[in-house]
N, C-alpha and C positions, 0 to 999 in steps of 0.2 A: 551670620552662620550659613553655610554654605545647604542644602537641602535637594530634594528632588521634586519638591511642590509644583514645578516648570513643566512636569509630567501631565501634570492634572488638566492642563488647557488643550493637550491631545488628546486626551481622552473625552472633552464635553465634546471636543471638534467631531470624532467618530458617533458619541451620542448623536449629533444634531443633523449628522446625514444617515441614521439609520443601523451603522453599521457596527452598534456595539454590542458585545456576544457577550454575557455572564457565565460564569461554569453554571452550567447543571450537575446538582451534586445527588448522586443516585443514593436509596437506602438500600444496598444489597448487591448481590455478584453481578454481572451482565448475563442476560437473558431475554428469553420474549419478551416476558411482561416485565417491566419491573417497580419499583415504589419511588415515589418522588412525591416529599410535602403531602404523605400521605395518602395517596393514590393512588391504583393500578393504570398504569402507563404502557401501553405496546411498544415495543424499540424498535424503530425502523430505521436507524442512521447508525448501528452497531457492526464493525467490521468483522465480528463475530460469525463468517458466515457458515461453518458445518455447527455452530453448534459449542465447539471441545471446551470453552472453557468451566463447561459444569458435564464434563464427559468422565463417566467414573471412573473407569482405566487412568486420563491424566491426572484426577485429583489422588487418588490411591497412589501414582508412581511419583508425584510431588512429596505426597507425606511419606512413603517409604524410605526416599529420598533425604528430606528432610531429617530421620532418624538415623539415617546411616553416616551422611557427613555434615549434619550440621547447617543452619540457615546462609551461610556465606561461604565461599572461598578464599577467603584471608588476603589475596592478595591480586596484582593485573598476573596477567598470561606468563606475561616472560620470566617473573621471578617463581611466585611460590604459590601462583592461581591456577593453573592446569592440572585438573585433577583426570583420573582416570575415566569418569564419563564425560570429559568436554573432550578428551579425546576419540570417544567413544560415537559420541553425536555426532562428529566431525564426519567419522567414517561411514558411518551411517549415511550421513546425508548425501556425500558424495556417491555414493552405491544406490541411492534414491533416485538423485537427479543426473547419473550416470556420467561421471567425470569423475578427474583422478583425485582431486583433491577439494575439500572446502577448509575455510576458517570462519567462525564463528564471531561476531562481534555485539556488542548490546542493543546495537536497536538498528533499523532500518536505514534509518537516518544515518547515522554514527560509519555504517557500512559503507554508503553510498562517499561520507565525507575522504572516510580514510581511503578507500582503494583510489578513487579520482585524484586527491591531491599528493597522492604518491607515486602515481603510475606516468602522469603529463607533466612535462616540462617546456620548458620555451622555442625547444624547435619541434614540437610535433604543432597538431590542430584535432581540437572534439569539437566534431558536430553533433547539435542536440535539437532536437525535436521544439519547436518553442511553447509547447504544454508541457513539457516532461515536470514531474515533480520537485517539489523545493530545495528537497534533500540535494536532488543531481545540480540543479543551479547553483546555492549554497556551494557543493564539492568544488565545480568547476570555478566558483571565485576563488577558492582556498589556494589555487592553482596561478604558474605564471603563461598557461601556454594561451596557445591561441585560442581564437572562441571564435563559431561560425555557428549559428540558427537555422534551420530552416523552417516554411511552415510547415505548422498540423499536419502528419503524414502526407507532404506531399513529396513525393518520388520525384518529379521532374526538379525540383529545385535541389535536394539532396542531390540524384546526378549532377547538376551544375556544378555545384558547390566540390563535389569530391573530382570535378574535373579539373576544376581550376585551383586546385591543391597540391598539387603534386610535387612542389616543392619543400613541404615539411616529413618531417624522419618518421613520423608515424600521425595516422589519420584514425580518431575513436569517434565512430556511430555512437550514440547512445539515444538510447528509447527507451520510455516506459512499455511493458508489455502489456498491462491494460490501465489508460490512461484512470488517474482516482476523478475526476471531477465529471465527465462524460460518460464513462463505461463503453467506451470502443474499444478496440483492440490496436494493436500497432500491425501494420502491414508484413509484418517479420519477412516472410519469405520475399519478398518485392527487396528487402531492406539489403539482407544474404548477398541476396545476387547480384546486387551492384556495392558491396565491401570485397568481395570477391574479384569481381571485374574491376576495381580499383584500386586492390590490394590493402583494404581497410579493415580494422577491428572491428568487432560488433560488441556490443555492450547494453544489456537486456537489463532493466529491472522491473523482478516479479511479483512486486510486492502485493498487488491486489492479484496476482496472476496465480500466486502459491497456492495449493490446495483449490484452487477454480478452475486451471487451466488444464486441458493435456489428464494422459490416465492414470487417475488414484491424484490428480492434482499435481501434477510431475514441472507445470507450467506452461509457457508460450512457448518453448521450445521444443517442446514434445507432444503441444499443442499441433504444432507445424509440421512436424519430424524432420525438425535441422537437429538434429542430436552431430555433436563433431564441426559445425557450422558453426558455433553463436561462441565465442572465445572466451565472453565475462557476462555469468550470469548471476543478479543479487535479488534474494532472496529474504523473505521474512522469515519470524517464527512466530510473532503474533499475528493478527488478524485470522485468517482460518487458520493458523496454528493453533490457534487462542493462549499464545503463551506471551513473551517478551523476547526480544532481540534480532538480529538481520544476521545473513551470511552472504558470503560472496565462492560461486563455484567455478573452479575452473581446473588450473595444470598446480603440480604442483613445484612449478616454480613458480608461478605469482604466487603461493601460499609462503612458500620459501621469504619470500621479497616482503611481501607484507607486514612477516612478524616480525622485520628490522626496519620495518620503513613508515607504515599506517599507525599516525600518532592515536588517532580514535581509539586504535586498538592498545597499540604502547602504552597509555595514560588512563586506562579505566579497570579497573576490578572486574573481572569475572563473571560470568554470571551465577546466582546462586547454581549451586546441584541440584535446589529442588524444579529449578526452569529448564535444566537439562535434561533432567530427566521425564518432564512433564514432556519434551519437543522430542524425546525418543519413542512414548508412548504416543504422542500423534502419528508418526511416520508408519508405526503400526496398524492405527487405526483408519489412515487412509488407503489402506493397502487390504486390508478387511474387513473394512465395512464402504466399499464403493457406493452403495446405496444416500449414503449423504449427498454426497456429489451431484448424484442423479436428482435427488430432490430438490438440491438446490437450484439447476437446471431447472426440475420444471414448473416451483414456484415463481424463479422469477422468469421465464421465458411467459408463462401462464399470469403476469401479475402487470406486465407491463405490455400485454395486448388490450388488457383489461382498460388500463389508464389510456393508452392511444384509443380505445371504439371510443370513452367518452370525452374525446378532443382534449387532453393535456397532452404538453409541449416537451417529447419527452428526448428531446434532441437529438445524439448520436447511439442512442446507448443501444450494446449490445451482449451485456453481462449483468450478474446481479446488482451493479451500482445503476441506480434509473433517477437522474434528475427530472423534474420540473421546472423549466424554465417562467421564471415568474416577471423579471426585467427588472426594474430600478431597485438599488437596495433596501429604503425601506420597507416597499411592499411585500419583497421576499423574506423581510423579516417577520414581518407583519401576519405573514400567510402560515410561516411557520409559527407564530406563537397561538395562531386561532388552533391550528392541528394540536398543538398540547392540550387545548383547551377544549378540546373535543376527546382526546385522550389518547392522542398520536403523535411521538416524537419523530418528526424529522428537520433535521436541524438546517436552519438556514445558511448557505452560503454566499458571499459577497463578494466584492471588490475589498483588496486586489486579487485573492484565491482565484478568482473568474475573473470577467470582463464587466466591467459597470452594468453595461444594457444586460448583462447573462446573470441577476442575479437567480438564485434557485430555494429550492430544497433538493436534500439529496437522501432518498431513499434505495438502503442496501437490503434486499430482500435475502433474506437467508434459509437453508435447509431445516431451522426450527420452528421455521410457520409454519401454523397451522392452517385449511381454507380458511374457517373459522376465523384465523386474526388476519387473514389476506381478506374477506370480505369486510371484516368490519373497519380495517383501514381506508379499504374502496370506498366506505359508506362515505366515513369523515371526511375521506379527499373530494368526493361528489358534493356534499354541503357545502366545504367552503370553497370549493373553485367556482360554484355557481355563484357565491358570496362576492370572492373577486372577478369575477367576470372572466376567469378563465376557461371556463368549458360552458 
């Protein structure tokens, strides 16, 4: 009888090089501190960075939400799932991030799959960044066009690349705007001026960029001020949202094109009304309480001078995502289960996420620290790096 038991030998394999991740299952919402097996736990690996998912405006406009239409939308978009505030969020957000149009899709991911393998075909060429996220890899397989990489933000190979192209019908940039596994930034403006000079698309995603980047959190593009320059730009609604689902902004004829074309979109249910409505009261609240923003600014600007005076290896980062480069996977596993055990989660990342040698932790400092839990994570990181012989 036929089984899946053949699974199981992949799985000791990742055991025995180190690199096998259990869920951690939280007792409660996402927050500072939270409970695990009984214990107050500080969250340091929570994309949760202003805060919102325990912001009382979103939980109020979820449950109001919730009583007026009901836990679900009945059905995907095109038939009998567009209700009055997914329209609503739409416009919204477009008038947010100052374009004419957005569409709304379930997750980040789902975003990234449908517009990419609906918008390239076999005579264009995407070039991508060769960190860019999963999501964007994943879309562009889904895809028959061409594929060109370049490295890590480097600009001189990107120009090559878009020189020696010029034979396909359309040429798409794509970047993350702040890489998730480094906390860099993408070069935007350097990127602009040579899609321009080459007559290429630029294609942004904000995912960790939403609500971090740019004023009131508007992104890397308004981080920059290429507003009218950046042609596709995708967006979350979780993470500093602190809700669920992705969006893609631009004209509204990709918005047009999409709703007959982007299966992710065509083939999923809606999202509830009470996550629309939760992602309308954020756009609110980024808009009137800047002071998050600002905080979170200058916790982690203030958090990761801290880690570099006492010599961790905190690689490229230049936003609230600040790795620790720790090196072989076990060890980075290792390093992270001691921080639990001192009472600080951050989660270890590995091969293939990273690069073998680049295993880490990834700490996202967010605007609901307090010094208070930024010192006492300092302490735990000072103990066990001296443990590992990191610092």
């Amino acid at each position: 009888m036929a089984d899946l038991n053949y699974l199981q030998a992949q799985i000791d394999q990742l055991k025995a090089a180190g690199r096998y991740r259990p869920l951690t299952v939280w007792e409660g919402g996402s927050d500072r501190w939270m409970d695990w097996q009984g214990r107050r736990v500080l969250q340091m690996s929570s994309n949760n960075y202003l805060g919102l998912t325990q912001h009382p405006k979103l939980k109020a406009a979820a449950i109001a939400a919730t009583e007026k239409y009901g836990v679900g939308a009945g059905s995907v978009r095109t038939i009998a799932g567009t209700l009055d505030i997914h329209d609503e969020l739409e416009r919204r957000l477009a008038e947010f991030k100052g374009v004419e149009a957005t569409l709304v899709f379930q997750s980040g991911f789902t975003t990234n799959q449908g517009v990419l393998a609906s918008i390239l075909g076999p005579d264009d060429v995407v070039i991508s960044d060769e960190l860019n996220h999963a999501s964007i890899i994943d879309g562009i397989r889904l895809t028959k066009t061409n594929k060109r990489i370049y490295g890590h933000k480097d600009m001189d190979q990107l120009e090559a690349t878009l020189r020696e192209s010029s034979q396909f019908r359309q040429r798409l940039i794509v970047t993350d705007g702040v890489f998730s596994m480094d906390g860099d930034i993408a070069p935007l403006p350097h990127i602009v001026e040579l899609a321009e000079r080459y007559d290429a698309l630029v294609y942004v995603d904000d995912a960790h960029a939403s609500g971090v980047l740019g004023k009131h959190g508007k992104g890397s593009t308004d981080h920059f001020g290429l507003h009218g320059r950046v042609h596709i730009q995708v967006g979350t609604l979780s993470k500093a949202i602190g809700a669920v689902g992705g969006y893609v902004a631009s004209s509204h004829v990709l918005k047009d094109y999409l709703t007959h074309q982007a299966r992710s979109f065509l083939f999923s249910t809606s999202l509830p009304p009470s996550v629309a409505a939760t992602c309308l009261a954020a756009i609110d609240v980024l808009q009137t309480e800047p002071e998050l923003t600002e905080r979170l600014w200058t916790n982690a600007n203030g958090f990761r001078a801290e880690l570099q005076k006492l010599g961790f290896d905190t690689g490229v980062s230049e936003t609230p995502i600040i790795p620790i480069i720790v090196g072989e996977p076990a060890r980075a596993m290792d390093f992270s289960s001691r921080l639990l055990e001192e009472g600080v989660f951050a989660q270890g990342i590995v091969y293939p996420t990273v690069a073998m040698d680049k295993g880490r932790v990834r700490l996202i400092v967010t605007a609901q620290h307090t010094r208070e839990d930024l010192d006492f994570a300092l302490a735990a990181l000072t103990k066990v790096g001296k443990e590992f012989g990191l610092i």
